[in-house]
VOBA-939170 format. One record per residue (C-alpha): residue number from 1; residue in one letter; chain; x, y, z. Coordinates in steps of 0.1 Angstrom, whole numbers, plus 5000, padded with zeros to 4 digits. Layout:
VOBA-939170
NUM/a/A/X/Y/Z $
...
end
This chain:
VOBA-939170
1/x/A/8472/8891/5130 $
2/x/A/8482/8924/5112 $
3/x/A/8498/8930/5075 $
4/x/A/8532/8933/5092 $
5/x/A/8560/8910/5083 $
6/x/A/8556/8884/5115 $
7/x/A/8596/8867/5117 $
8/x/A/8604/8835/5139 $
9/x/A/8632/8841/5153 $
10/x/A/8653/8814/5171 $
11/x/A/8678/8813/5197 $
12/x/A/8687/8780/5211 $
13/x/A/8718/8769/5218 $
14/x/A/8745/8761/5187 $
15/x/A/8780/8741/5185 $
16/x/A/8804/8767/5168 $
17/x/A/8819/8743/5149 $
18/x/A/8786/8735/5127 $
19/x/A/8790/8769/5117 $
20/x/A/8785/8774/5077 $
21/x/A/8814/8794/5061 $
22/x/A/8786/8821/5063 $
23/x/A/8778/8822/5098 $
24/x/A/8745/8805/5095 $
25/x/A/8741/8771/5116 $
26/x/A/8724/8738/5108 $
27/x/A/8690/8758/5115 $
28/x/A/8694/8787/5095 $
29/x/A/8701/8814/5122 $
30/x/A/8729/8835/5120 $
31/x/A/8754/8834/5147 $
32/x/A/8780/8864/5137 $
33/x/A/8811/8862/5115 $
34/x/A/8810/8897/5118 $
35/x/A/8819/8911/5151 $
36/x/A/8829/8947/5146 $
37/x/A/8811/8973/5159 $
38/x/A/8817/9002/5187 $
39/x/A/8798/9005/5222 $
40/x/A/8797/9040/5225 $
41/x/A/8777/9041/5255 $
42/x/A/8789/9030/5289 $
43/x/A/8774/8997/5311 $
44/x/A/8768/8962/5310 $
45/x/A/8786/8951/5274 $
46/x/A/8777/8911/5286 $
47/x/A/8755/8903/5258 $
48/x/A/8753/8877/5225 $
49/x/A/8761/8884/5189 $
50/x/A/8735/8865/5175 $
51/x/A/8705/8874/5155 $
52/x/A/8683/8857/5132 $
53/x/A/8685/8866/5095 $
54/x/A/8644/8874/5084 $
55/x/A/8636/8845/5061 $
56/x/A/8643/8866/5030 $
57/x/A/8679/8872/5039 $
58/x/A/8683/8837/5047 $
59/x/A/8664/8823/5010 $
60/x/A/8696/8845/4998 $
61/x/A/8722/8827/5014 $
62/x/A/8713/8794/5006 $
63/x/A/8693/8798/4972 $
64/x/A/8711/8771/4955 $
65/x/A/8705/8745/4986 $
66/x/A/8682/8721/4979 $
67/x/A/8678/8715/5011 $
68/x/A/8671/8750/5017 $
69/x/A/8649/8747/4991 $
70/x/A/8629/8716/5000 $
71/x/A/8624/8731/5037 $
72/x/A/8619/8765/5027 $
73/x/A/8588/8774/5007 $
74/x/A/8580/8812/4992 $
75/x/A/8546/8822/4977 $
76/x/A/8531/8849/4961 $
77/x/A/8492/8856/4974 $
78/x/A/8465/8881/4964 $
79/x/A/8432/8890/4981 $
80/x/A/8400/8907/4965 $
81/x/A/8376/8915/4986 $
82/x/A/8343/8926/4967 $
83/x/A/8320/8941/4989 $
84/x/A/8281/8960/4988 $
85/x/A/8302/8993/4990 $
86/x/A/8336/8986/4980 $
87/x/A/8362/8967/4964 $
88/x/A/8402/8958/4973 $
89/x/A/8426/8944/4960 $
90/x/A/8459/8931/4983 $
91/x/A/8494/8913/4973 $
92/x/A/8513/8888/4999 $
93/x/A/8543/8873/4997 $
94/x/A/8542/8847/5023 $
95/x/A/8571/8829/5034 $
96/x/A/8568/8790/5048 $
97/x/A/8590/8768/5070 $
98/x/A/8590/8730/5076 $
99/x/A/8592/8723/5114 $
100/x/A/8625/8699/5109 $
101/x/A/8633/8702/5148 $
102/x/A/8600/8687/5156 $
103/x/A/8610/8657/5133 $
104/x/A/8574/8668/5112 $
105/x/A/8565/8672/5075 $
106/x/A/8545/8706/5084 $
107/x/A/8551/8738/5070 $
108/x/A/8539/8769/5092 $
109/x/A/8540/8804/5081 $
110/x/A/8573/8825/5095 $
111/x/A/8563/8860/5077 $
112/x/A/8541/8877/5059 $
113/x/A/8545/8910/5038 $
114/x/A/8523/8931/5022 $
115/x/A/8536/8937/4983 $
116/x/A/8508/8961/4972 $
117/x/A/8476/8973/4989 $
118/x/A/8452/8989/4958 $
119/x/A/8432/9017/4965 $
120/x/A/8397/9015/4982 $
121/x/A/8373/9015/4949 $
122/x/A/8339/9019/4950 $
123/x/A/8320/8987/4940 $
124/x/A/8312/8996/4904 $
125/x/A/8271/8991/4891 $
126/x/A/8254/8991/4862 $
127/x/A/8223/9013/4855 $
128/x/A/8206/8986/4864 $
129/x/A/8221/8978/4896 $
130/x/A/8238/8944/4889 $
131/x/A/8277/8950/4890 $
132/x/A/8299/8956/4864 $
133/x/A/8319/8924/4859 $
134/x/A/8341/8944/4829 $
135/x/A/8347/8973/4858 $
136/x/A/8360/8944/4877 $
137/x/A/8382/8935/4856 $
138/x/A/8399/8969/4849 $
139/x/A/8402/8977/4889 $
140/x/A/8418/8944/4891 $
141/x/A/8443/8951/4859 $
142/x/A/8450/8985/4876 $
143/x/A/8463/8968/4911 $
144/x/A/8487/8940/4888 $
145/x/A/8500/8969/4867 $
146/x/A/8505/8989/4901 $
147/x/A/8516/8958/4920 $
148/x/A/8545/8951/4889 $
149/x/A/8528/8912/4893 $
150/x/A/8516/8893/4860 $
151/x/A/8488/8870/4871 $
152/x/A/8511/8843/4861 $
153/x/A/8531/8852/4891 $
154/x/A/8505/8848/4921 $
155/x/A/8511/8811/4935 $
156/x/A/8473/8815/4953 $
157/x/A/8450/8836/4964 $
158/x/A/8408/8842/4971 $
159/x/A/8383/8863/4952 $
160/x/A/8355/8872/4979 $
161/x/A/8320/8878/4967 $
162/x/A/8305/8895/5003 $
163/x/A/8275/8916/5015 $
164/x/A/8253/8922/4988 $
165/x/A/8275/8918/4962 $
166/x/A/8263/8879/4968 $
167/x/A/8226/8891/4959 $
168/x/A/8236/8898/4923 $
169/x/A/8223/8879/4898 $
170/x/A/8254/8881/4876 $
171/x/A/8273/8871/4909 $
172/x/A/8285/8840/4890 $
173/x/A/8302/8853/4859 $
174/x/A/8318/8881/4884 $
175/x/A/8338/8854/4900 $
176/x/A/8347/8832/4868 $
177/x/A/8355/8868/4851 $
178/x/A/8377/8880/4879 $
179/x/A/8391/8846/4892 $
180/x/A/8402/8841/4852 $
181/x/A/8422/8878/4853 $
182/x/A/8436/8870/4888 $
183/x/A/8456/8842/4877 $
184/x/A/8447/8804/4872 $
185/x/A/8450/8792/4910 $
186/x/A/8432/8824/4923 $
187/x/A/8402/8811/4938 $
188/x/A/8370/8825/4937 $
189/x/A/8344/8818/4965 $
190/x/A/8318/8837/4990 $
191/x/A/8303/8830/5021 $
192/x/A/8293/8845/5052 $
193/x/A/8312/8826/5079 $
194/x/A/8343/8821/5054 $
195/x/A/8347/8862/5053 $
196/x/A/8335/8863/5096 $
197/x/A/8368/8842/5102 $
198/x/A/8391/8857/5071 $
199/x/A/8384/8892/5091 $
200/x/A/8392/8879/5124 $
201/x/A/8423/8869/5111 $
202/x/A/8434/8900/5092 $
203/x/A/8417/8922/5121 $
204/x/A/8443/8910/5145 $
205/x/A/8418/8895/5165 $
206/x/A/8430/8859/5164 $
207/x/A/8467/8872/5169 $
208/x/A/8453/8891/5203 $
209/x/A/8435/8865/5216 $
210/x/A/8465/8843/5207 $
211/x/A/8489/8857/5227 $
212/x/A/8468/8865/5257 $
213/x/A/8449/8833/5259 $
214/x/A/8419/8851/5256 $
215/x/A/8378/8851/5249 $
216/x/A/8377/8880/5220 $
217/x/A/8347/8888/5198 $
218/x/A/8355/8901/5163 $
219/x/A/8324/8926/5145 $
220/x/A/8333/8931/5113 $
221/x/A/8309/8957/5094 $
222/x/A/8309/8962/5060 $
223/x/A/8284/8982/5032 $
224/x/A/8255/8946/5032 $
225/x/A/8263/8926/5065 $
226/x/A/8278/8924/5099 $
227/x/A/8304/8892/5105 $
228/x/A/8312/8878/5135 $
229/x/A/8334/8856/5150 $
230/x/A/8341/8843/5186 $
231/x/A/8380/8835/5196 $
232/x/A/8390/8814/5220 $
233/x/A/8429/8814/5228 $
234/x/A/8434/8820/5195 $
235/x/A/8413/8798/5177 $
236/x/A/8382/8811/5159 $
237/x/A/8351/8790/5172 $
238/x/A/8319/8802/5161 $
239/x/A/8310/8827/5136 $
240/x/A/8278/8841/5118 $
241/x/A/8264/8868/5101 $
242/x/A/8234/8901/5100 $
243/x/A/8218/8916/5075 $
244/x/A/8235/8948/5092 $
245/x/A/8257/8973/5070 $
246/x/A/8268/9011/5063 $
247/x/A/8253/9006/5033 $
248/x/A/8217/8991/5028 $
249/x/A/8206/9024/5027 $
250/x/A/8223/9055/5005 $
251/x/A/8214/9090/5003 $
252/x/A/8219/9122/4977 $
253/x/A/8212/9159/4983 $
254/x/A/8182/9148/5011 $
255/x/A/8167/9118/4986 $
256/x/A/8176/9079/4989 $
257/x/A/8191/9071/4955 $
258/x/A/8201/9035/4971 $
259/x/A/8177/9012/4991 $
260/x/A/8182/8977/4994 $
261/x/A/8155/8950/5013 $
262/x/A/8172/8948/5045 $
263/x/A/8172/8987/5047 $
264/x/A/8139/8991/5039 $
265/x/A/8132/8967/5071 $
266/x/A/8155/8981/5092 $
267/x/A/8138/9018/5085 $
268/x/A/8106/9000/5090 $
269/x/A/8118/8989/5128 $
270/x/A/8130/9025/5132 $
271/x/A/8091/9036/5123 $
272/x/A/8104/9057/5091 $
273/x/A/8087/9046/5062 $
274/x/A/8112/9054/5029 $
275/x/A/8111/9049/4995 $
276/x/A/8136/9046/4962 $
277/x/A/8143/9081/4952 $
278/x/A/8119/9100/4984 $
279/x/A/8131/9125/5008 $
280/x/A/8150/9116/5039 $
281/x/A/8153/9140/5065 $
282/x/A/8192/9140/5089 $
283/x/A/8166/9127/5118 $
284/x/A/8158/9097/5097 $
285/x/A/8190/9087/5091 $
286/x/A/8203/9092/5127 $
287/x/A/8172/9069/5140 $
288/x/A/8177/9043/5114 $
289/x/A/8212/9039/5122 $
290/x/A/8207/9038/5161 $
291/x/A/8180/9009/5154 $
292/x/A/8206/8990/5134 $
293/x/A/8233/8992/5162 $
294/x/A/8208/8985/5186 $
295/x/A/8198/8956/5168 $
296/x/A/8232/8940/5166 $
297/x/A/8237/8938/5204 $
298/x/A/8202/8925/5206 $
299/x/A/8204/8896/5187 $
300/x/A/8239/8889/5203 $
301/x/A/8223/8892/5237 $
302/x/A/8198/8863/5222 $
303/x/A/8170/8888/5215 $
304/x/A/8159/8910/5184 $
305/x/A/8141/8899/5151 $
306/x/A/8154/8865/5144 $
307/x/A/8148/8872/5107 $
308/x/A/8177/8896/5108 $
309/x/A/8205/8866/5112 $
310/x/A/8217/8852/5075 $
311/x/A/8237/8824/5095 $
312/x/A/8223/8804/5122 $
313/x/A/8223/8826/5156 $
314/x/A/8256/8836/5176 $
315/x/A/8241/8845/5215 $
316/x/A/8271/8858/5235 $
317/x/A/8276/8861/5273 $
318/x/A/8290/8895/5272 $
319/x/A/8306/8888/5307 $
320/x/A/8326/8865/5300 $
321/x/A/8342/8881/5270 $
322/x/A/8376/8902/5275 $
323/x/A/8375/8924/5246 $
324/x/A/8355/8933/5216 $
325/x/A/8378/8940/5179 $
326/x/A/8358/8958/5150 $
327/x/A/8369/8957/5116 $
328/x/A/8351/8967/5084 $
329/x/A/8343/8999/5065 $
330/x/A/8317/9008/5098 $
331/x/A/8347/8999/5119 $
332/x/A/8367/9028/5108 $
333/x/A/8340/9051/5122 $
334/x/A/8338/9032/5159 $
335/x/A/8372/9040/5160 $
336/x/A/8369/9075/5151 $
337/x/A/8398/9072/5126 $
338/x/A/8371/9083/5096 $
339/x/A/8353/9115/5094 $
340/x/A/8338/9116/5062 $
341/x/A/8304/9111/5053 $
342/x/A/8297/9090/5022 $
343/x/A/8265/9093/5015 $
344/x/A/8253/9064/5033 $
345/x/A/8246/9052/5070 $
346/x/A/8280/9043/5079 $
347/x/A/8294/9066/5101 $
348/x/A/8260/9072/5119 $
349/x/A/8261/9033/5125 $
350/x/A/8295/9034/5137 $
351/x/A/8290/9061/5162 $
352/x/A/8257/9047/5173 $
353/x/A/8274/9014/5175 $
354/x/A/8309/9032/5200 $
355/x/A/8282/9047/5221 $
356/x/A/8266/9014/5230 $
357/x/A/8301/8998/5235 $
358/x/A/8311/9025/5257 $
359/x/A/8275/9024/5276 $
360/x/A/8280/8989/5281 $
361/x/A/8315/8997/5292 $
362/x/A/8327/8964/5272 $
363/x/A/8366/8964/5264 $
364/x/A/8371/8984/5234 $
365/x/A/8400/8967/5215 $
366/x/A/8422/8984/5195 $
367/x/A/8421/8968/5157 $
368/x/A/8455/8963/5132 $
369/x/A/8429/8963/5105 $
370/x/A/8398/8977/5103 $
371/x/A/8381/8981/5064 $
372/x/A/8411/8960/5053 $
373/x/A/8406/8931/5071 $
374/x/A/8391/8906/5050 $
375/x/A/8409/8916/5020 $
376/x/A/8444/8911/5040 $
377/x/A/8424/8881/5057 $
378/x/A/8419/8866/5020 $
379/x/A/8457/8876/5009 $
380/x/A/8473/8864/5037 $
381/x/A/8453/8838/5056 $
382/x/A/8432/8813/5033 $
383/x/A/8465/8791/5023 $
384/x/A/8476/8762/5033 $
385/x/A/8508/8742/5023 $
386/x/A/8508/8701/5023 $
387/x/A/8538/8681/5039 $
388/x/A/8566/8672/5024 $
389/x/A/8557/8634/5035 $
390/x/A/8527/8628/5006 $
391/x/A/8519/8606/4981 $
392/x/A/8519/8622/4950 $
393/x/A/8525/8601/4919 $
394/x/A/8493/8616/4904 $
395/x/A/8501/8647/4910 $
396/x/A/8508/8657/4873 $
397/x/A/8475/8639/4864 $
398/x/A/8453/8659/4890 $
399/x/A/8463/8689/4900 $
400/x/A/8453/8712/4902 $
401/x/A/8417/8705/4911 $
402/x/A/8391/8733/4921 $
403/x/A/8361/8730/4942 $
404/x/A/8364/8698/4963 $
405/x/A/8343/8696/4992 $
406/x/A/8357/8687/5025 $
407/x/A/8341/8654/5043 $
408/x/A/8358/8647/5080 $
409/x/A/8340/8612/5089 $
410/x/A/8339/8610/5128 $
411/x/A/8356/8579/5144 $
412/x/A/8374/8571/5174 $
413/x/A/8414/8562/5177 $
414/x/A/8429/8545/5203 $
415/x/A/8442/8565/5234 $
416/x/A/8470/8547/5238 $
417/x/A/8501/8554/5205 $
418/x/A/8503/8522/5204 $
419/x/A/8466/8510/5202 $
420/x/A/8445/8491/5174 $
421/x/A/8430/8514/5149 $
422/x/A/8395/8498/5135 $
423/x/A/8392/8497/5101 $
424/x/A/8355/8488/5098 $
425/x/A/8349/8516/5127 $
426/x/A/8363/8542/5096 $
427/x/A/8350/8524/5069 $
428/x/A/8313/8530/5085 $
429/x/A/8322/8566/5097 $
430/x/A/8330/8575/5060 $
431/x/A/8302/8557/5043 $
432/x/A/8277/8577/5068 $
433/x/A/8298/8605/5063 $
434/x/A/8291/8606/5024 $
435/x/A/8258/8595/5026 $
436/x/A/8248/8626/5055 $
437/x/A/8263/8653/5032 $
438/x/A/8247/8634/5000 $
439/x/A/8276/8635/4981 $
440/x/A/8270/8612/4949 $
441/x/A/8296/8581/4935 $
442/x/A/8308/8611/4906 $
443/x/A/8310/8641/4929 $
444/x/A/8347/8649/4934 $
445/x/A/8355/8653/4973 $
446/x/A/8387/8656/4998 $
447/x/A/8382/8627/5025 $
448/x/A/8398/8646/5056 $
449/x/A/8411/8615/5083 $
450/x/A/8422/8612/5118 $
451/x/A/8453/8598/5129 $
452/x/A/8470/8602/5158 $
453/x/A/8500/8579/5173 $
454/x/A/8526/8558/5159 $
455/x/A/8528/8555/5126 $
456/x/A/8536/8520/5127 $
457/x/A/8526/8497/5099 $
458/x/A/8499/8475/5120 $
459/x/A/8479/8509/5128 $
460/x/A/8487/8528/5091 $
461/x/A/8475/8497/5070 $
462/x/A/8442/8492/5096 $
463/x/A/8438/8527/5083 $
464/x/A/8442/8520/5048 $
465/x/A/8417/8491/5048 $
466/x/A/8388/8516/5064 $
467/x/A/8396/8541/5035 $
468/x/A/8396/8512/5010 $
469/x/A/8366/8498/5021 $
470/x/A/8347/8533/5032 $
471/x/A/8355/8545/4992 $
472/x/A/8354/8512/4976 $
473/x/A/8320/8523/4953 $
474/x/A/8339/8553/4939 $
475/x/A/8376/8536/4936 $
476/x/A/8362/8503/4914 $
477/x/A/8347/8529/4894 $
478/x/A/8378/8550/4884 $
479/x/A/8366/8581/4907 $
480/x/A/8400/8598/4915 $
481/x/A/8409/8597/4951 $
482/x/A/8418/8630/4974 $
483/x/A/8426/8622/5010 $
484/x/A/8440/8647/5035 $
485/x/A/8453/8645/5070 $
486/x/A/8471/8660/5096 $
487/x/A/8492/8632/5106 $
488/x/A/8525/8626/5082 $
489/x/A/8515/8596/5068 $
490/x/A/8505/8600/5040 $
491/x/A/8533/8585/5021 $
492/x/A/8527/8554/5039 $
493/x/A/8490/8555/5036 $
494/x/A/8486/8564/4996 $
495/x/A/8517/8533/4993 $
496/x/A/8498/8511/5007 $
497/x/A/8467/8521/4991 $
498/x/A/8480/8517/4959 $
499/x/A/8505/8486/4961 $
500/x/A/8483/8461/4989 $
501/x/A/8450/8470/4984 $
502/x/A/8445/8473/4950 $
503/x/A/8439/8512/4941 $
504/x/A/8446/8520/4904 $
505/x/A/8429/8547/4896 $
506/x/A/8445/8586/4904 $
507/x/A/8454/8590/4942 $
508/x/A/8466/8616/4960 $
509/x/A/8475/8618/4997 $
510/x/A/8481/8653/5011 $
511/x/A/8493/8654/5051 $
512/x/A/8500/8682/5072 $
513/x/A/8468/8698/5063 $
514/x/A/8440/8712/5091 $
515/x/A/8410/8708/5074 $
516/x/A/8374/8698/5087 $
517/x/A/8334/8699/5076 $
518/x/A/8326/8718/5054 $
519/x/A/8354/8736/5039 $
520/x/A/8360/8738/5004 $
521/x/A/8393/8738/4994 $
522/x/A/8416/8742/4958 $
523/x/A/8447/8722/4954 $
524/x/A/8472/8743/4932 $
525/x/A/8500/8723/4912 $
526/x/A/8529/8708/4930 $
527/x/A/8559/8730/4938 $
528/x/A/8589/8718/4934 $
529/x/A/8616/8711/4951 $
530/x/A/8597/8707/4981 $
531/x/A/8572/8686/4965 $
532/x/A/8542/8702/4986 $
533/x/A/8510/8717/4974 $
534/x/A/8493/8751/4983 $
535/x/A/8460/8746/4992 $
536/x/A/8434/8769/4997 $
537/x/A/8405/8771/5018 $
538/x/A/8380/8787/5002 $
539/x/A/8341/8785/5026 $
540/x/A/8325/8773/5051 $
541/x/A/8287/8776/5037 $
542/x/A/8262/8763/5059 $
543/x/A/8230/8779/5072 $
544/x/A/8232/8810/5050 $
545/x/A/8198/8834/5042 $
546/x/A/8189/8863/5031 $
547/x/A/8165/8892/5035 $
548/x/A/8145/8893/5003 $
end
């Protein structure tokens, strides 16, 4: 999906006489009060005068509904993406819409606008190569000044730690000092396959393979490592990462001035043996960067030095993919939209890498994003927004909430809408379910559950008893309670919950919500008058290593 405003627009059928003073119908579409205009041009004249009013124009004409309001939901995002070579910073305002016609508490994103792309920095270091959180700070001043956005403003948003920048040993207080200048529901978070899908999303890739219903494999290459992701019909489902990037390596006036682990190794596998501030000859760097490229189709192929994976492995059967999207800094190069050299291996890799693509005569995709794809990813795709069908009484007491790990205990429903739903079968699944991911009787965690059928109140309360019993160590100890769910129950459910079986201390119930192992999500404060909360999704850390 690219930066580009993405509008829904509808055009079913309509009875005239539910028309609003203004023209706009029960659904919000516009359907013409204003019919005057000229056809200057001869033919066919047989055509409607309806058209859908983008979702801004529409928030206009009903801004004092509270309808409106409750269904409609507008939020202000930011993205910044810090990188081994560089660092962005991107402003969204995304605009959400509860799917009333499908008689659902959902929201889904109908458009998306970039307010402010900064300029590409470079990643500032110290002298003594750890980066310079203060730096940070000022870049990030910069884009809110530019952006005419106080931090107060921004509903949500992700800091990314990525590449090498995650090697740092000050990593830590670069998050907390950034995440605090962001805004207070600016998340900050890294991980390798959180940033692989965040740049499949901002790539276009998903929105490609979305509308084609087809097999796409996003390669996203930045200054420290390569990300990738494998889409299926639209839905990212596999992704991992290499200790492959433009940047492991940098070079001044014939002398590396910049060589990180993974560099060294990769010049080692080339048989060119470097060192911190030695010569490098133009042949050096070409063969270094030709290994590297070489290397990435390798280990996709199931081959190659294992030791070069960060994530568990991603083997691809090239045949059966139907295009190949890259994004990143490198990316810019395979595309031949970049022609300057930086000082580093990046547009040899990205050459070296086009030349295998084009050897291998795989589908050469065209990308909306290419070095601004995980910051726009970040911005625009790490967000979701709860139901409107939750059960929030606690809401002022615990939102919002940072850092809660996702648990999705397995169990299985009934086929039939109408069937039993076993209690003790999803008491067990959570019990096992906390006890495989160790989580401890204090740890705070969102309890993601299944639930699919009617909602009738035989099948919600079997439901309620599993959670009750699944959670009872942590509920008769006062340990707040976070459950989400895709199903709009949740109302229901946390009622229950709290009236009939007994559950006093906080609870909140979030439905409408796609969520699954481990994620780690944010809940921001409730929004009113929609009474929904944005939550973010922040990584998906599993398997992770690095080259020391």
């Amino acid at each position: 999906m690219h930066a580009h405003a993405d509008t829904i627009h509808t055009h079913a059928p309509y009875d005239v006489a539910a028309l609003s003073p203004n023209g706009l119908d029960a659904a919000g579409i516009y359907r013409g009060n204003d019919h005057g205009h000229d056809h200057d041009h001869h033919g066919d004249h047989d055509h409607d005068h309806d058209h859908a009013l983008d979702a801004r124009e529409l928030a206009a004409a009903f801004a004092d509904n509270p309808i409106w309001q409750r269904d409609n939901v507008e939020m202000v995002s930011v993205g910044v993406d810090i990188g081994s070579a560089g660092t962005q910073i991107v402003f969204s305002r995304l605009v959400l819409r509860r799917r009333g016609e499908d008689l659902t508490s959902r929201y889904i994103v109908v458009e998306r606008e970039t307010l402010h792309r900064s300029p590409l920095h470079l990643t500032p270091f110290a002298a003594d190569l750890t980066i310079d959180a203060e730096a940070l700070g000022g870049l990030l001043d910069r884009a809110y000044d530019d952006a005419k956005l106080d931090p107060a403003a921004v509903d949500t948003g992700v800091v990314i730690l990525t590449g090498e920048a995650l090697r740092r040993e000050n990593s830590e207080a670069i998050a907390t000092v950034i995440a605090e200048r962001a805004g207070d529901l600016v998340t900050a978070t890294a991980g390798h396959h959180m940033e692989a899908m965040l740049a499949a999303y901002g790539s276009g890739a998903v929105r490609v393979s979305n509308a084609a219903g087809s097999r796409i494999l996003n390669i996203d290459i930045g200054g420290g490592t390569t990300k990738l992701s494998l889409i299926e019909a639209g839905e990212v489902k596999t992704t991992a990462a290499l200790h492959v990037g433009g940047r492991l390596l940098a070079h001044e006036d014939g002398h590396i001035v910049r060589l990180e682990p993974a560099g060294r190794k990769h010049a080692e596998d080339a048989h060119r043996s470097l060192e911190l501030f030695g010569s490098v000859a133009e042949e050096d760097l070409d063969a270094i960067a030709a290994r590297m490229a070489e290397a990435v189709f390798e280990l996709l192929d199931g081959a190659g030095d294992d030791e070069l994976w960060l994530t568990d492995p991603l083997v691809v059967d090239f045949a059966t993919i139907d295009g190949v999207v890259f994004s990143g800094g490198v990316g810019e190069y395979v595309y031949r939209n970049e022609t300057r050299d930086f000082g580093d291996l990046g547009l040899r890799l990205g050459h070296a890498l086009r030349d295998i693509v084009d050897g291998r005569t795989l589908p050469l995709l065209e990308a909306a994003e290419r070095i601004r794809a995980t910051v726009l990813g970040a911005s625009e795709y790490s967000v979701q927004l709860s139901g409107i069908s939750t059960h929030r009484e606690d809401a002022d007491l615990l939102l919002p909430r940072r850092n809660l790990q996702v648990i999705a205990p397995r169990y299985d429903l009934p086929e039939d809408a109408f069937g039993d739903v076993d209690a003790e079968a999803i008491a067990t699944a959570i019990r096992e379910r906390l006890a495989a991911f160790g989580v401890e009787r204090d740890d705070e965690i969102a309890v993601a559950l299944d639930f699919r059928g009617a909602p009738a109140y035989p099948r919600v309360r079997a439901l309620a008893d599993g959670v009750r019993a699944g959670l009872a160590e942590r509920i008769d100890v006062g340990r707040p309670t976070f459950l989400v769910l895709h199903a709009d129950v949740g109302l229901s459910l946390g009622r229950i919950l709290r009236t009939e079986l007994g559950v006093t201390s906080g609870l909140l119930v979030l439905d409408g919500l796609f969520l699954r192992d481990f994620d780690y999500v944010d809940l921001g404060r409730l929004r009113q008058p929609s009474g929904t909360v944005p939550v973010t999704i922040k990584s998906l850390i599993f398997g992770d290593r690095m080259i020391d």
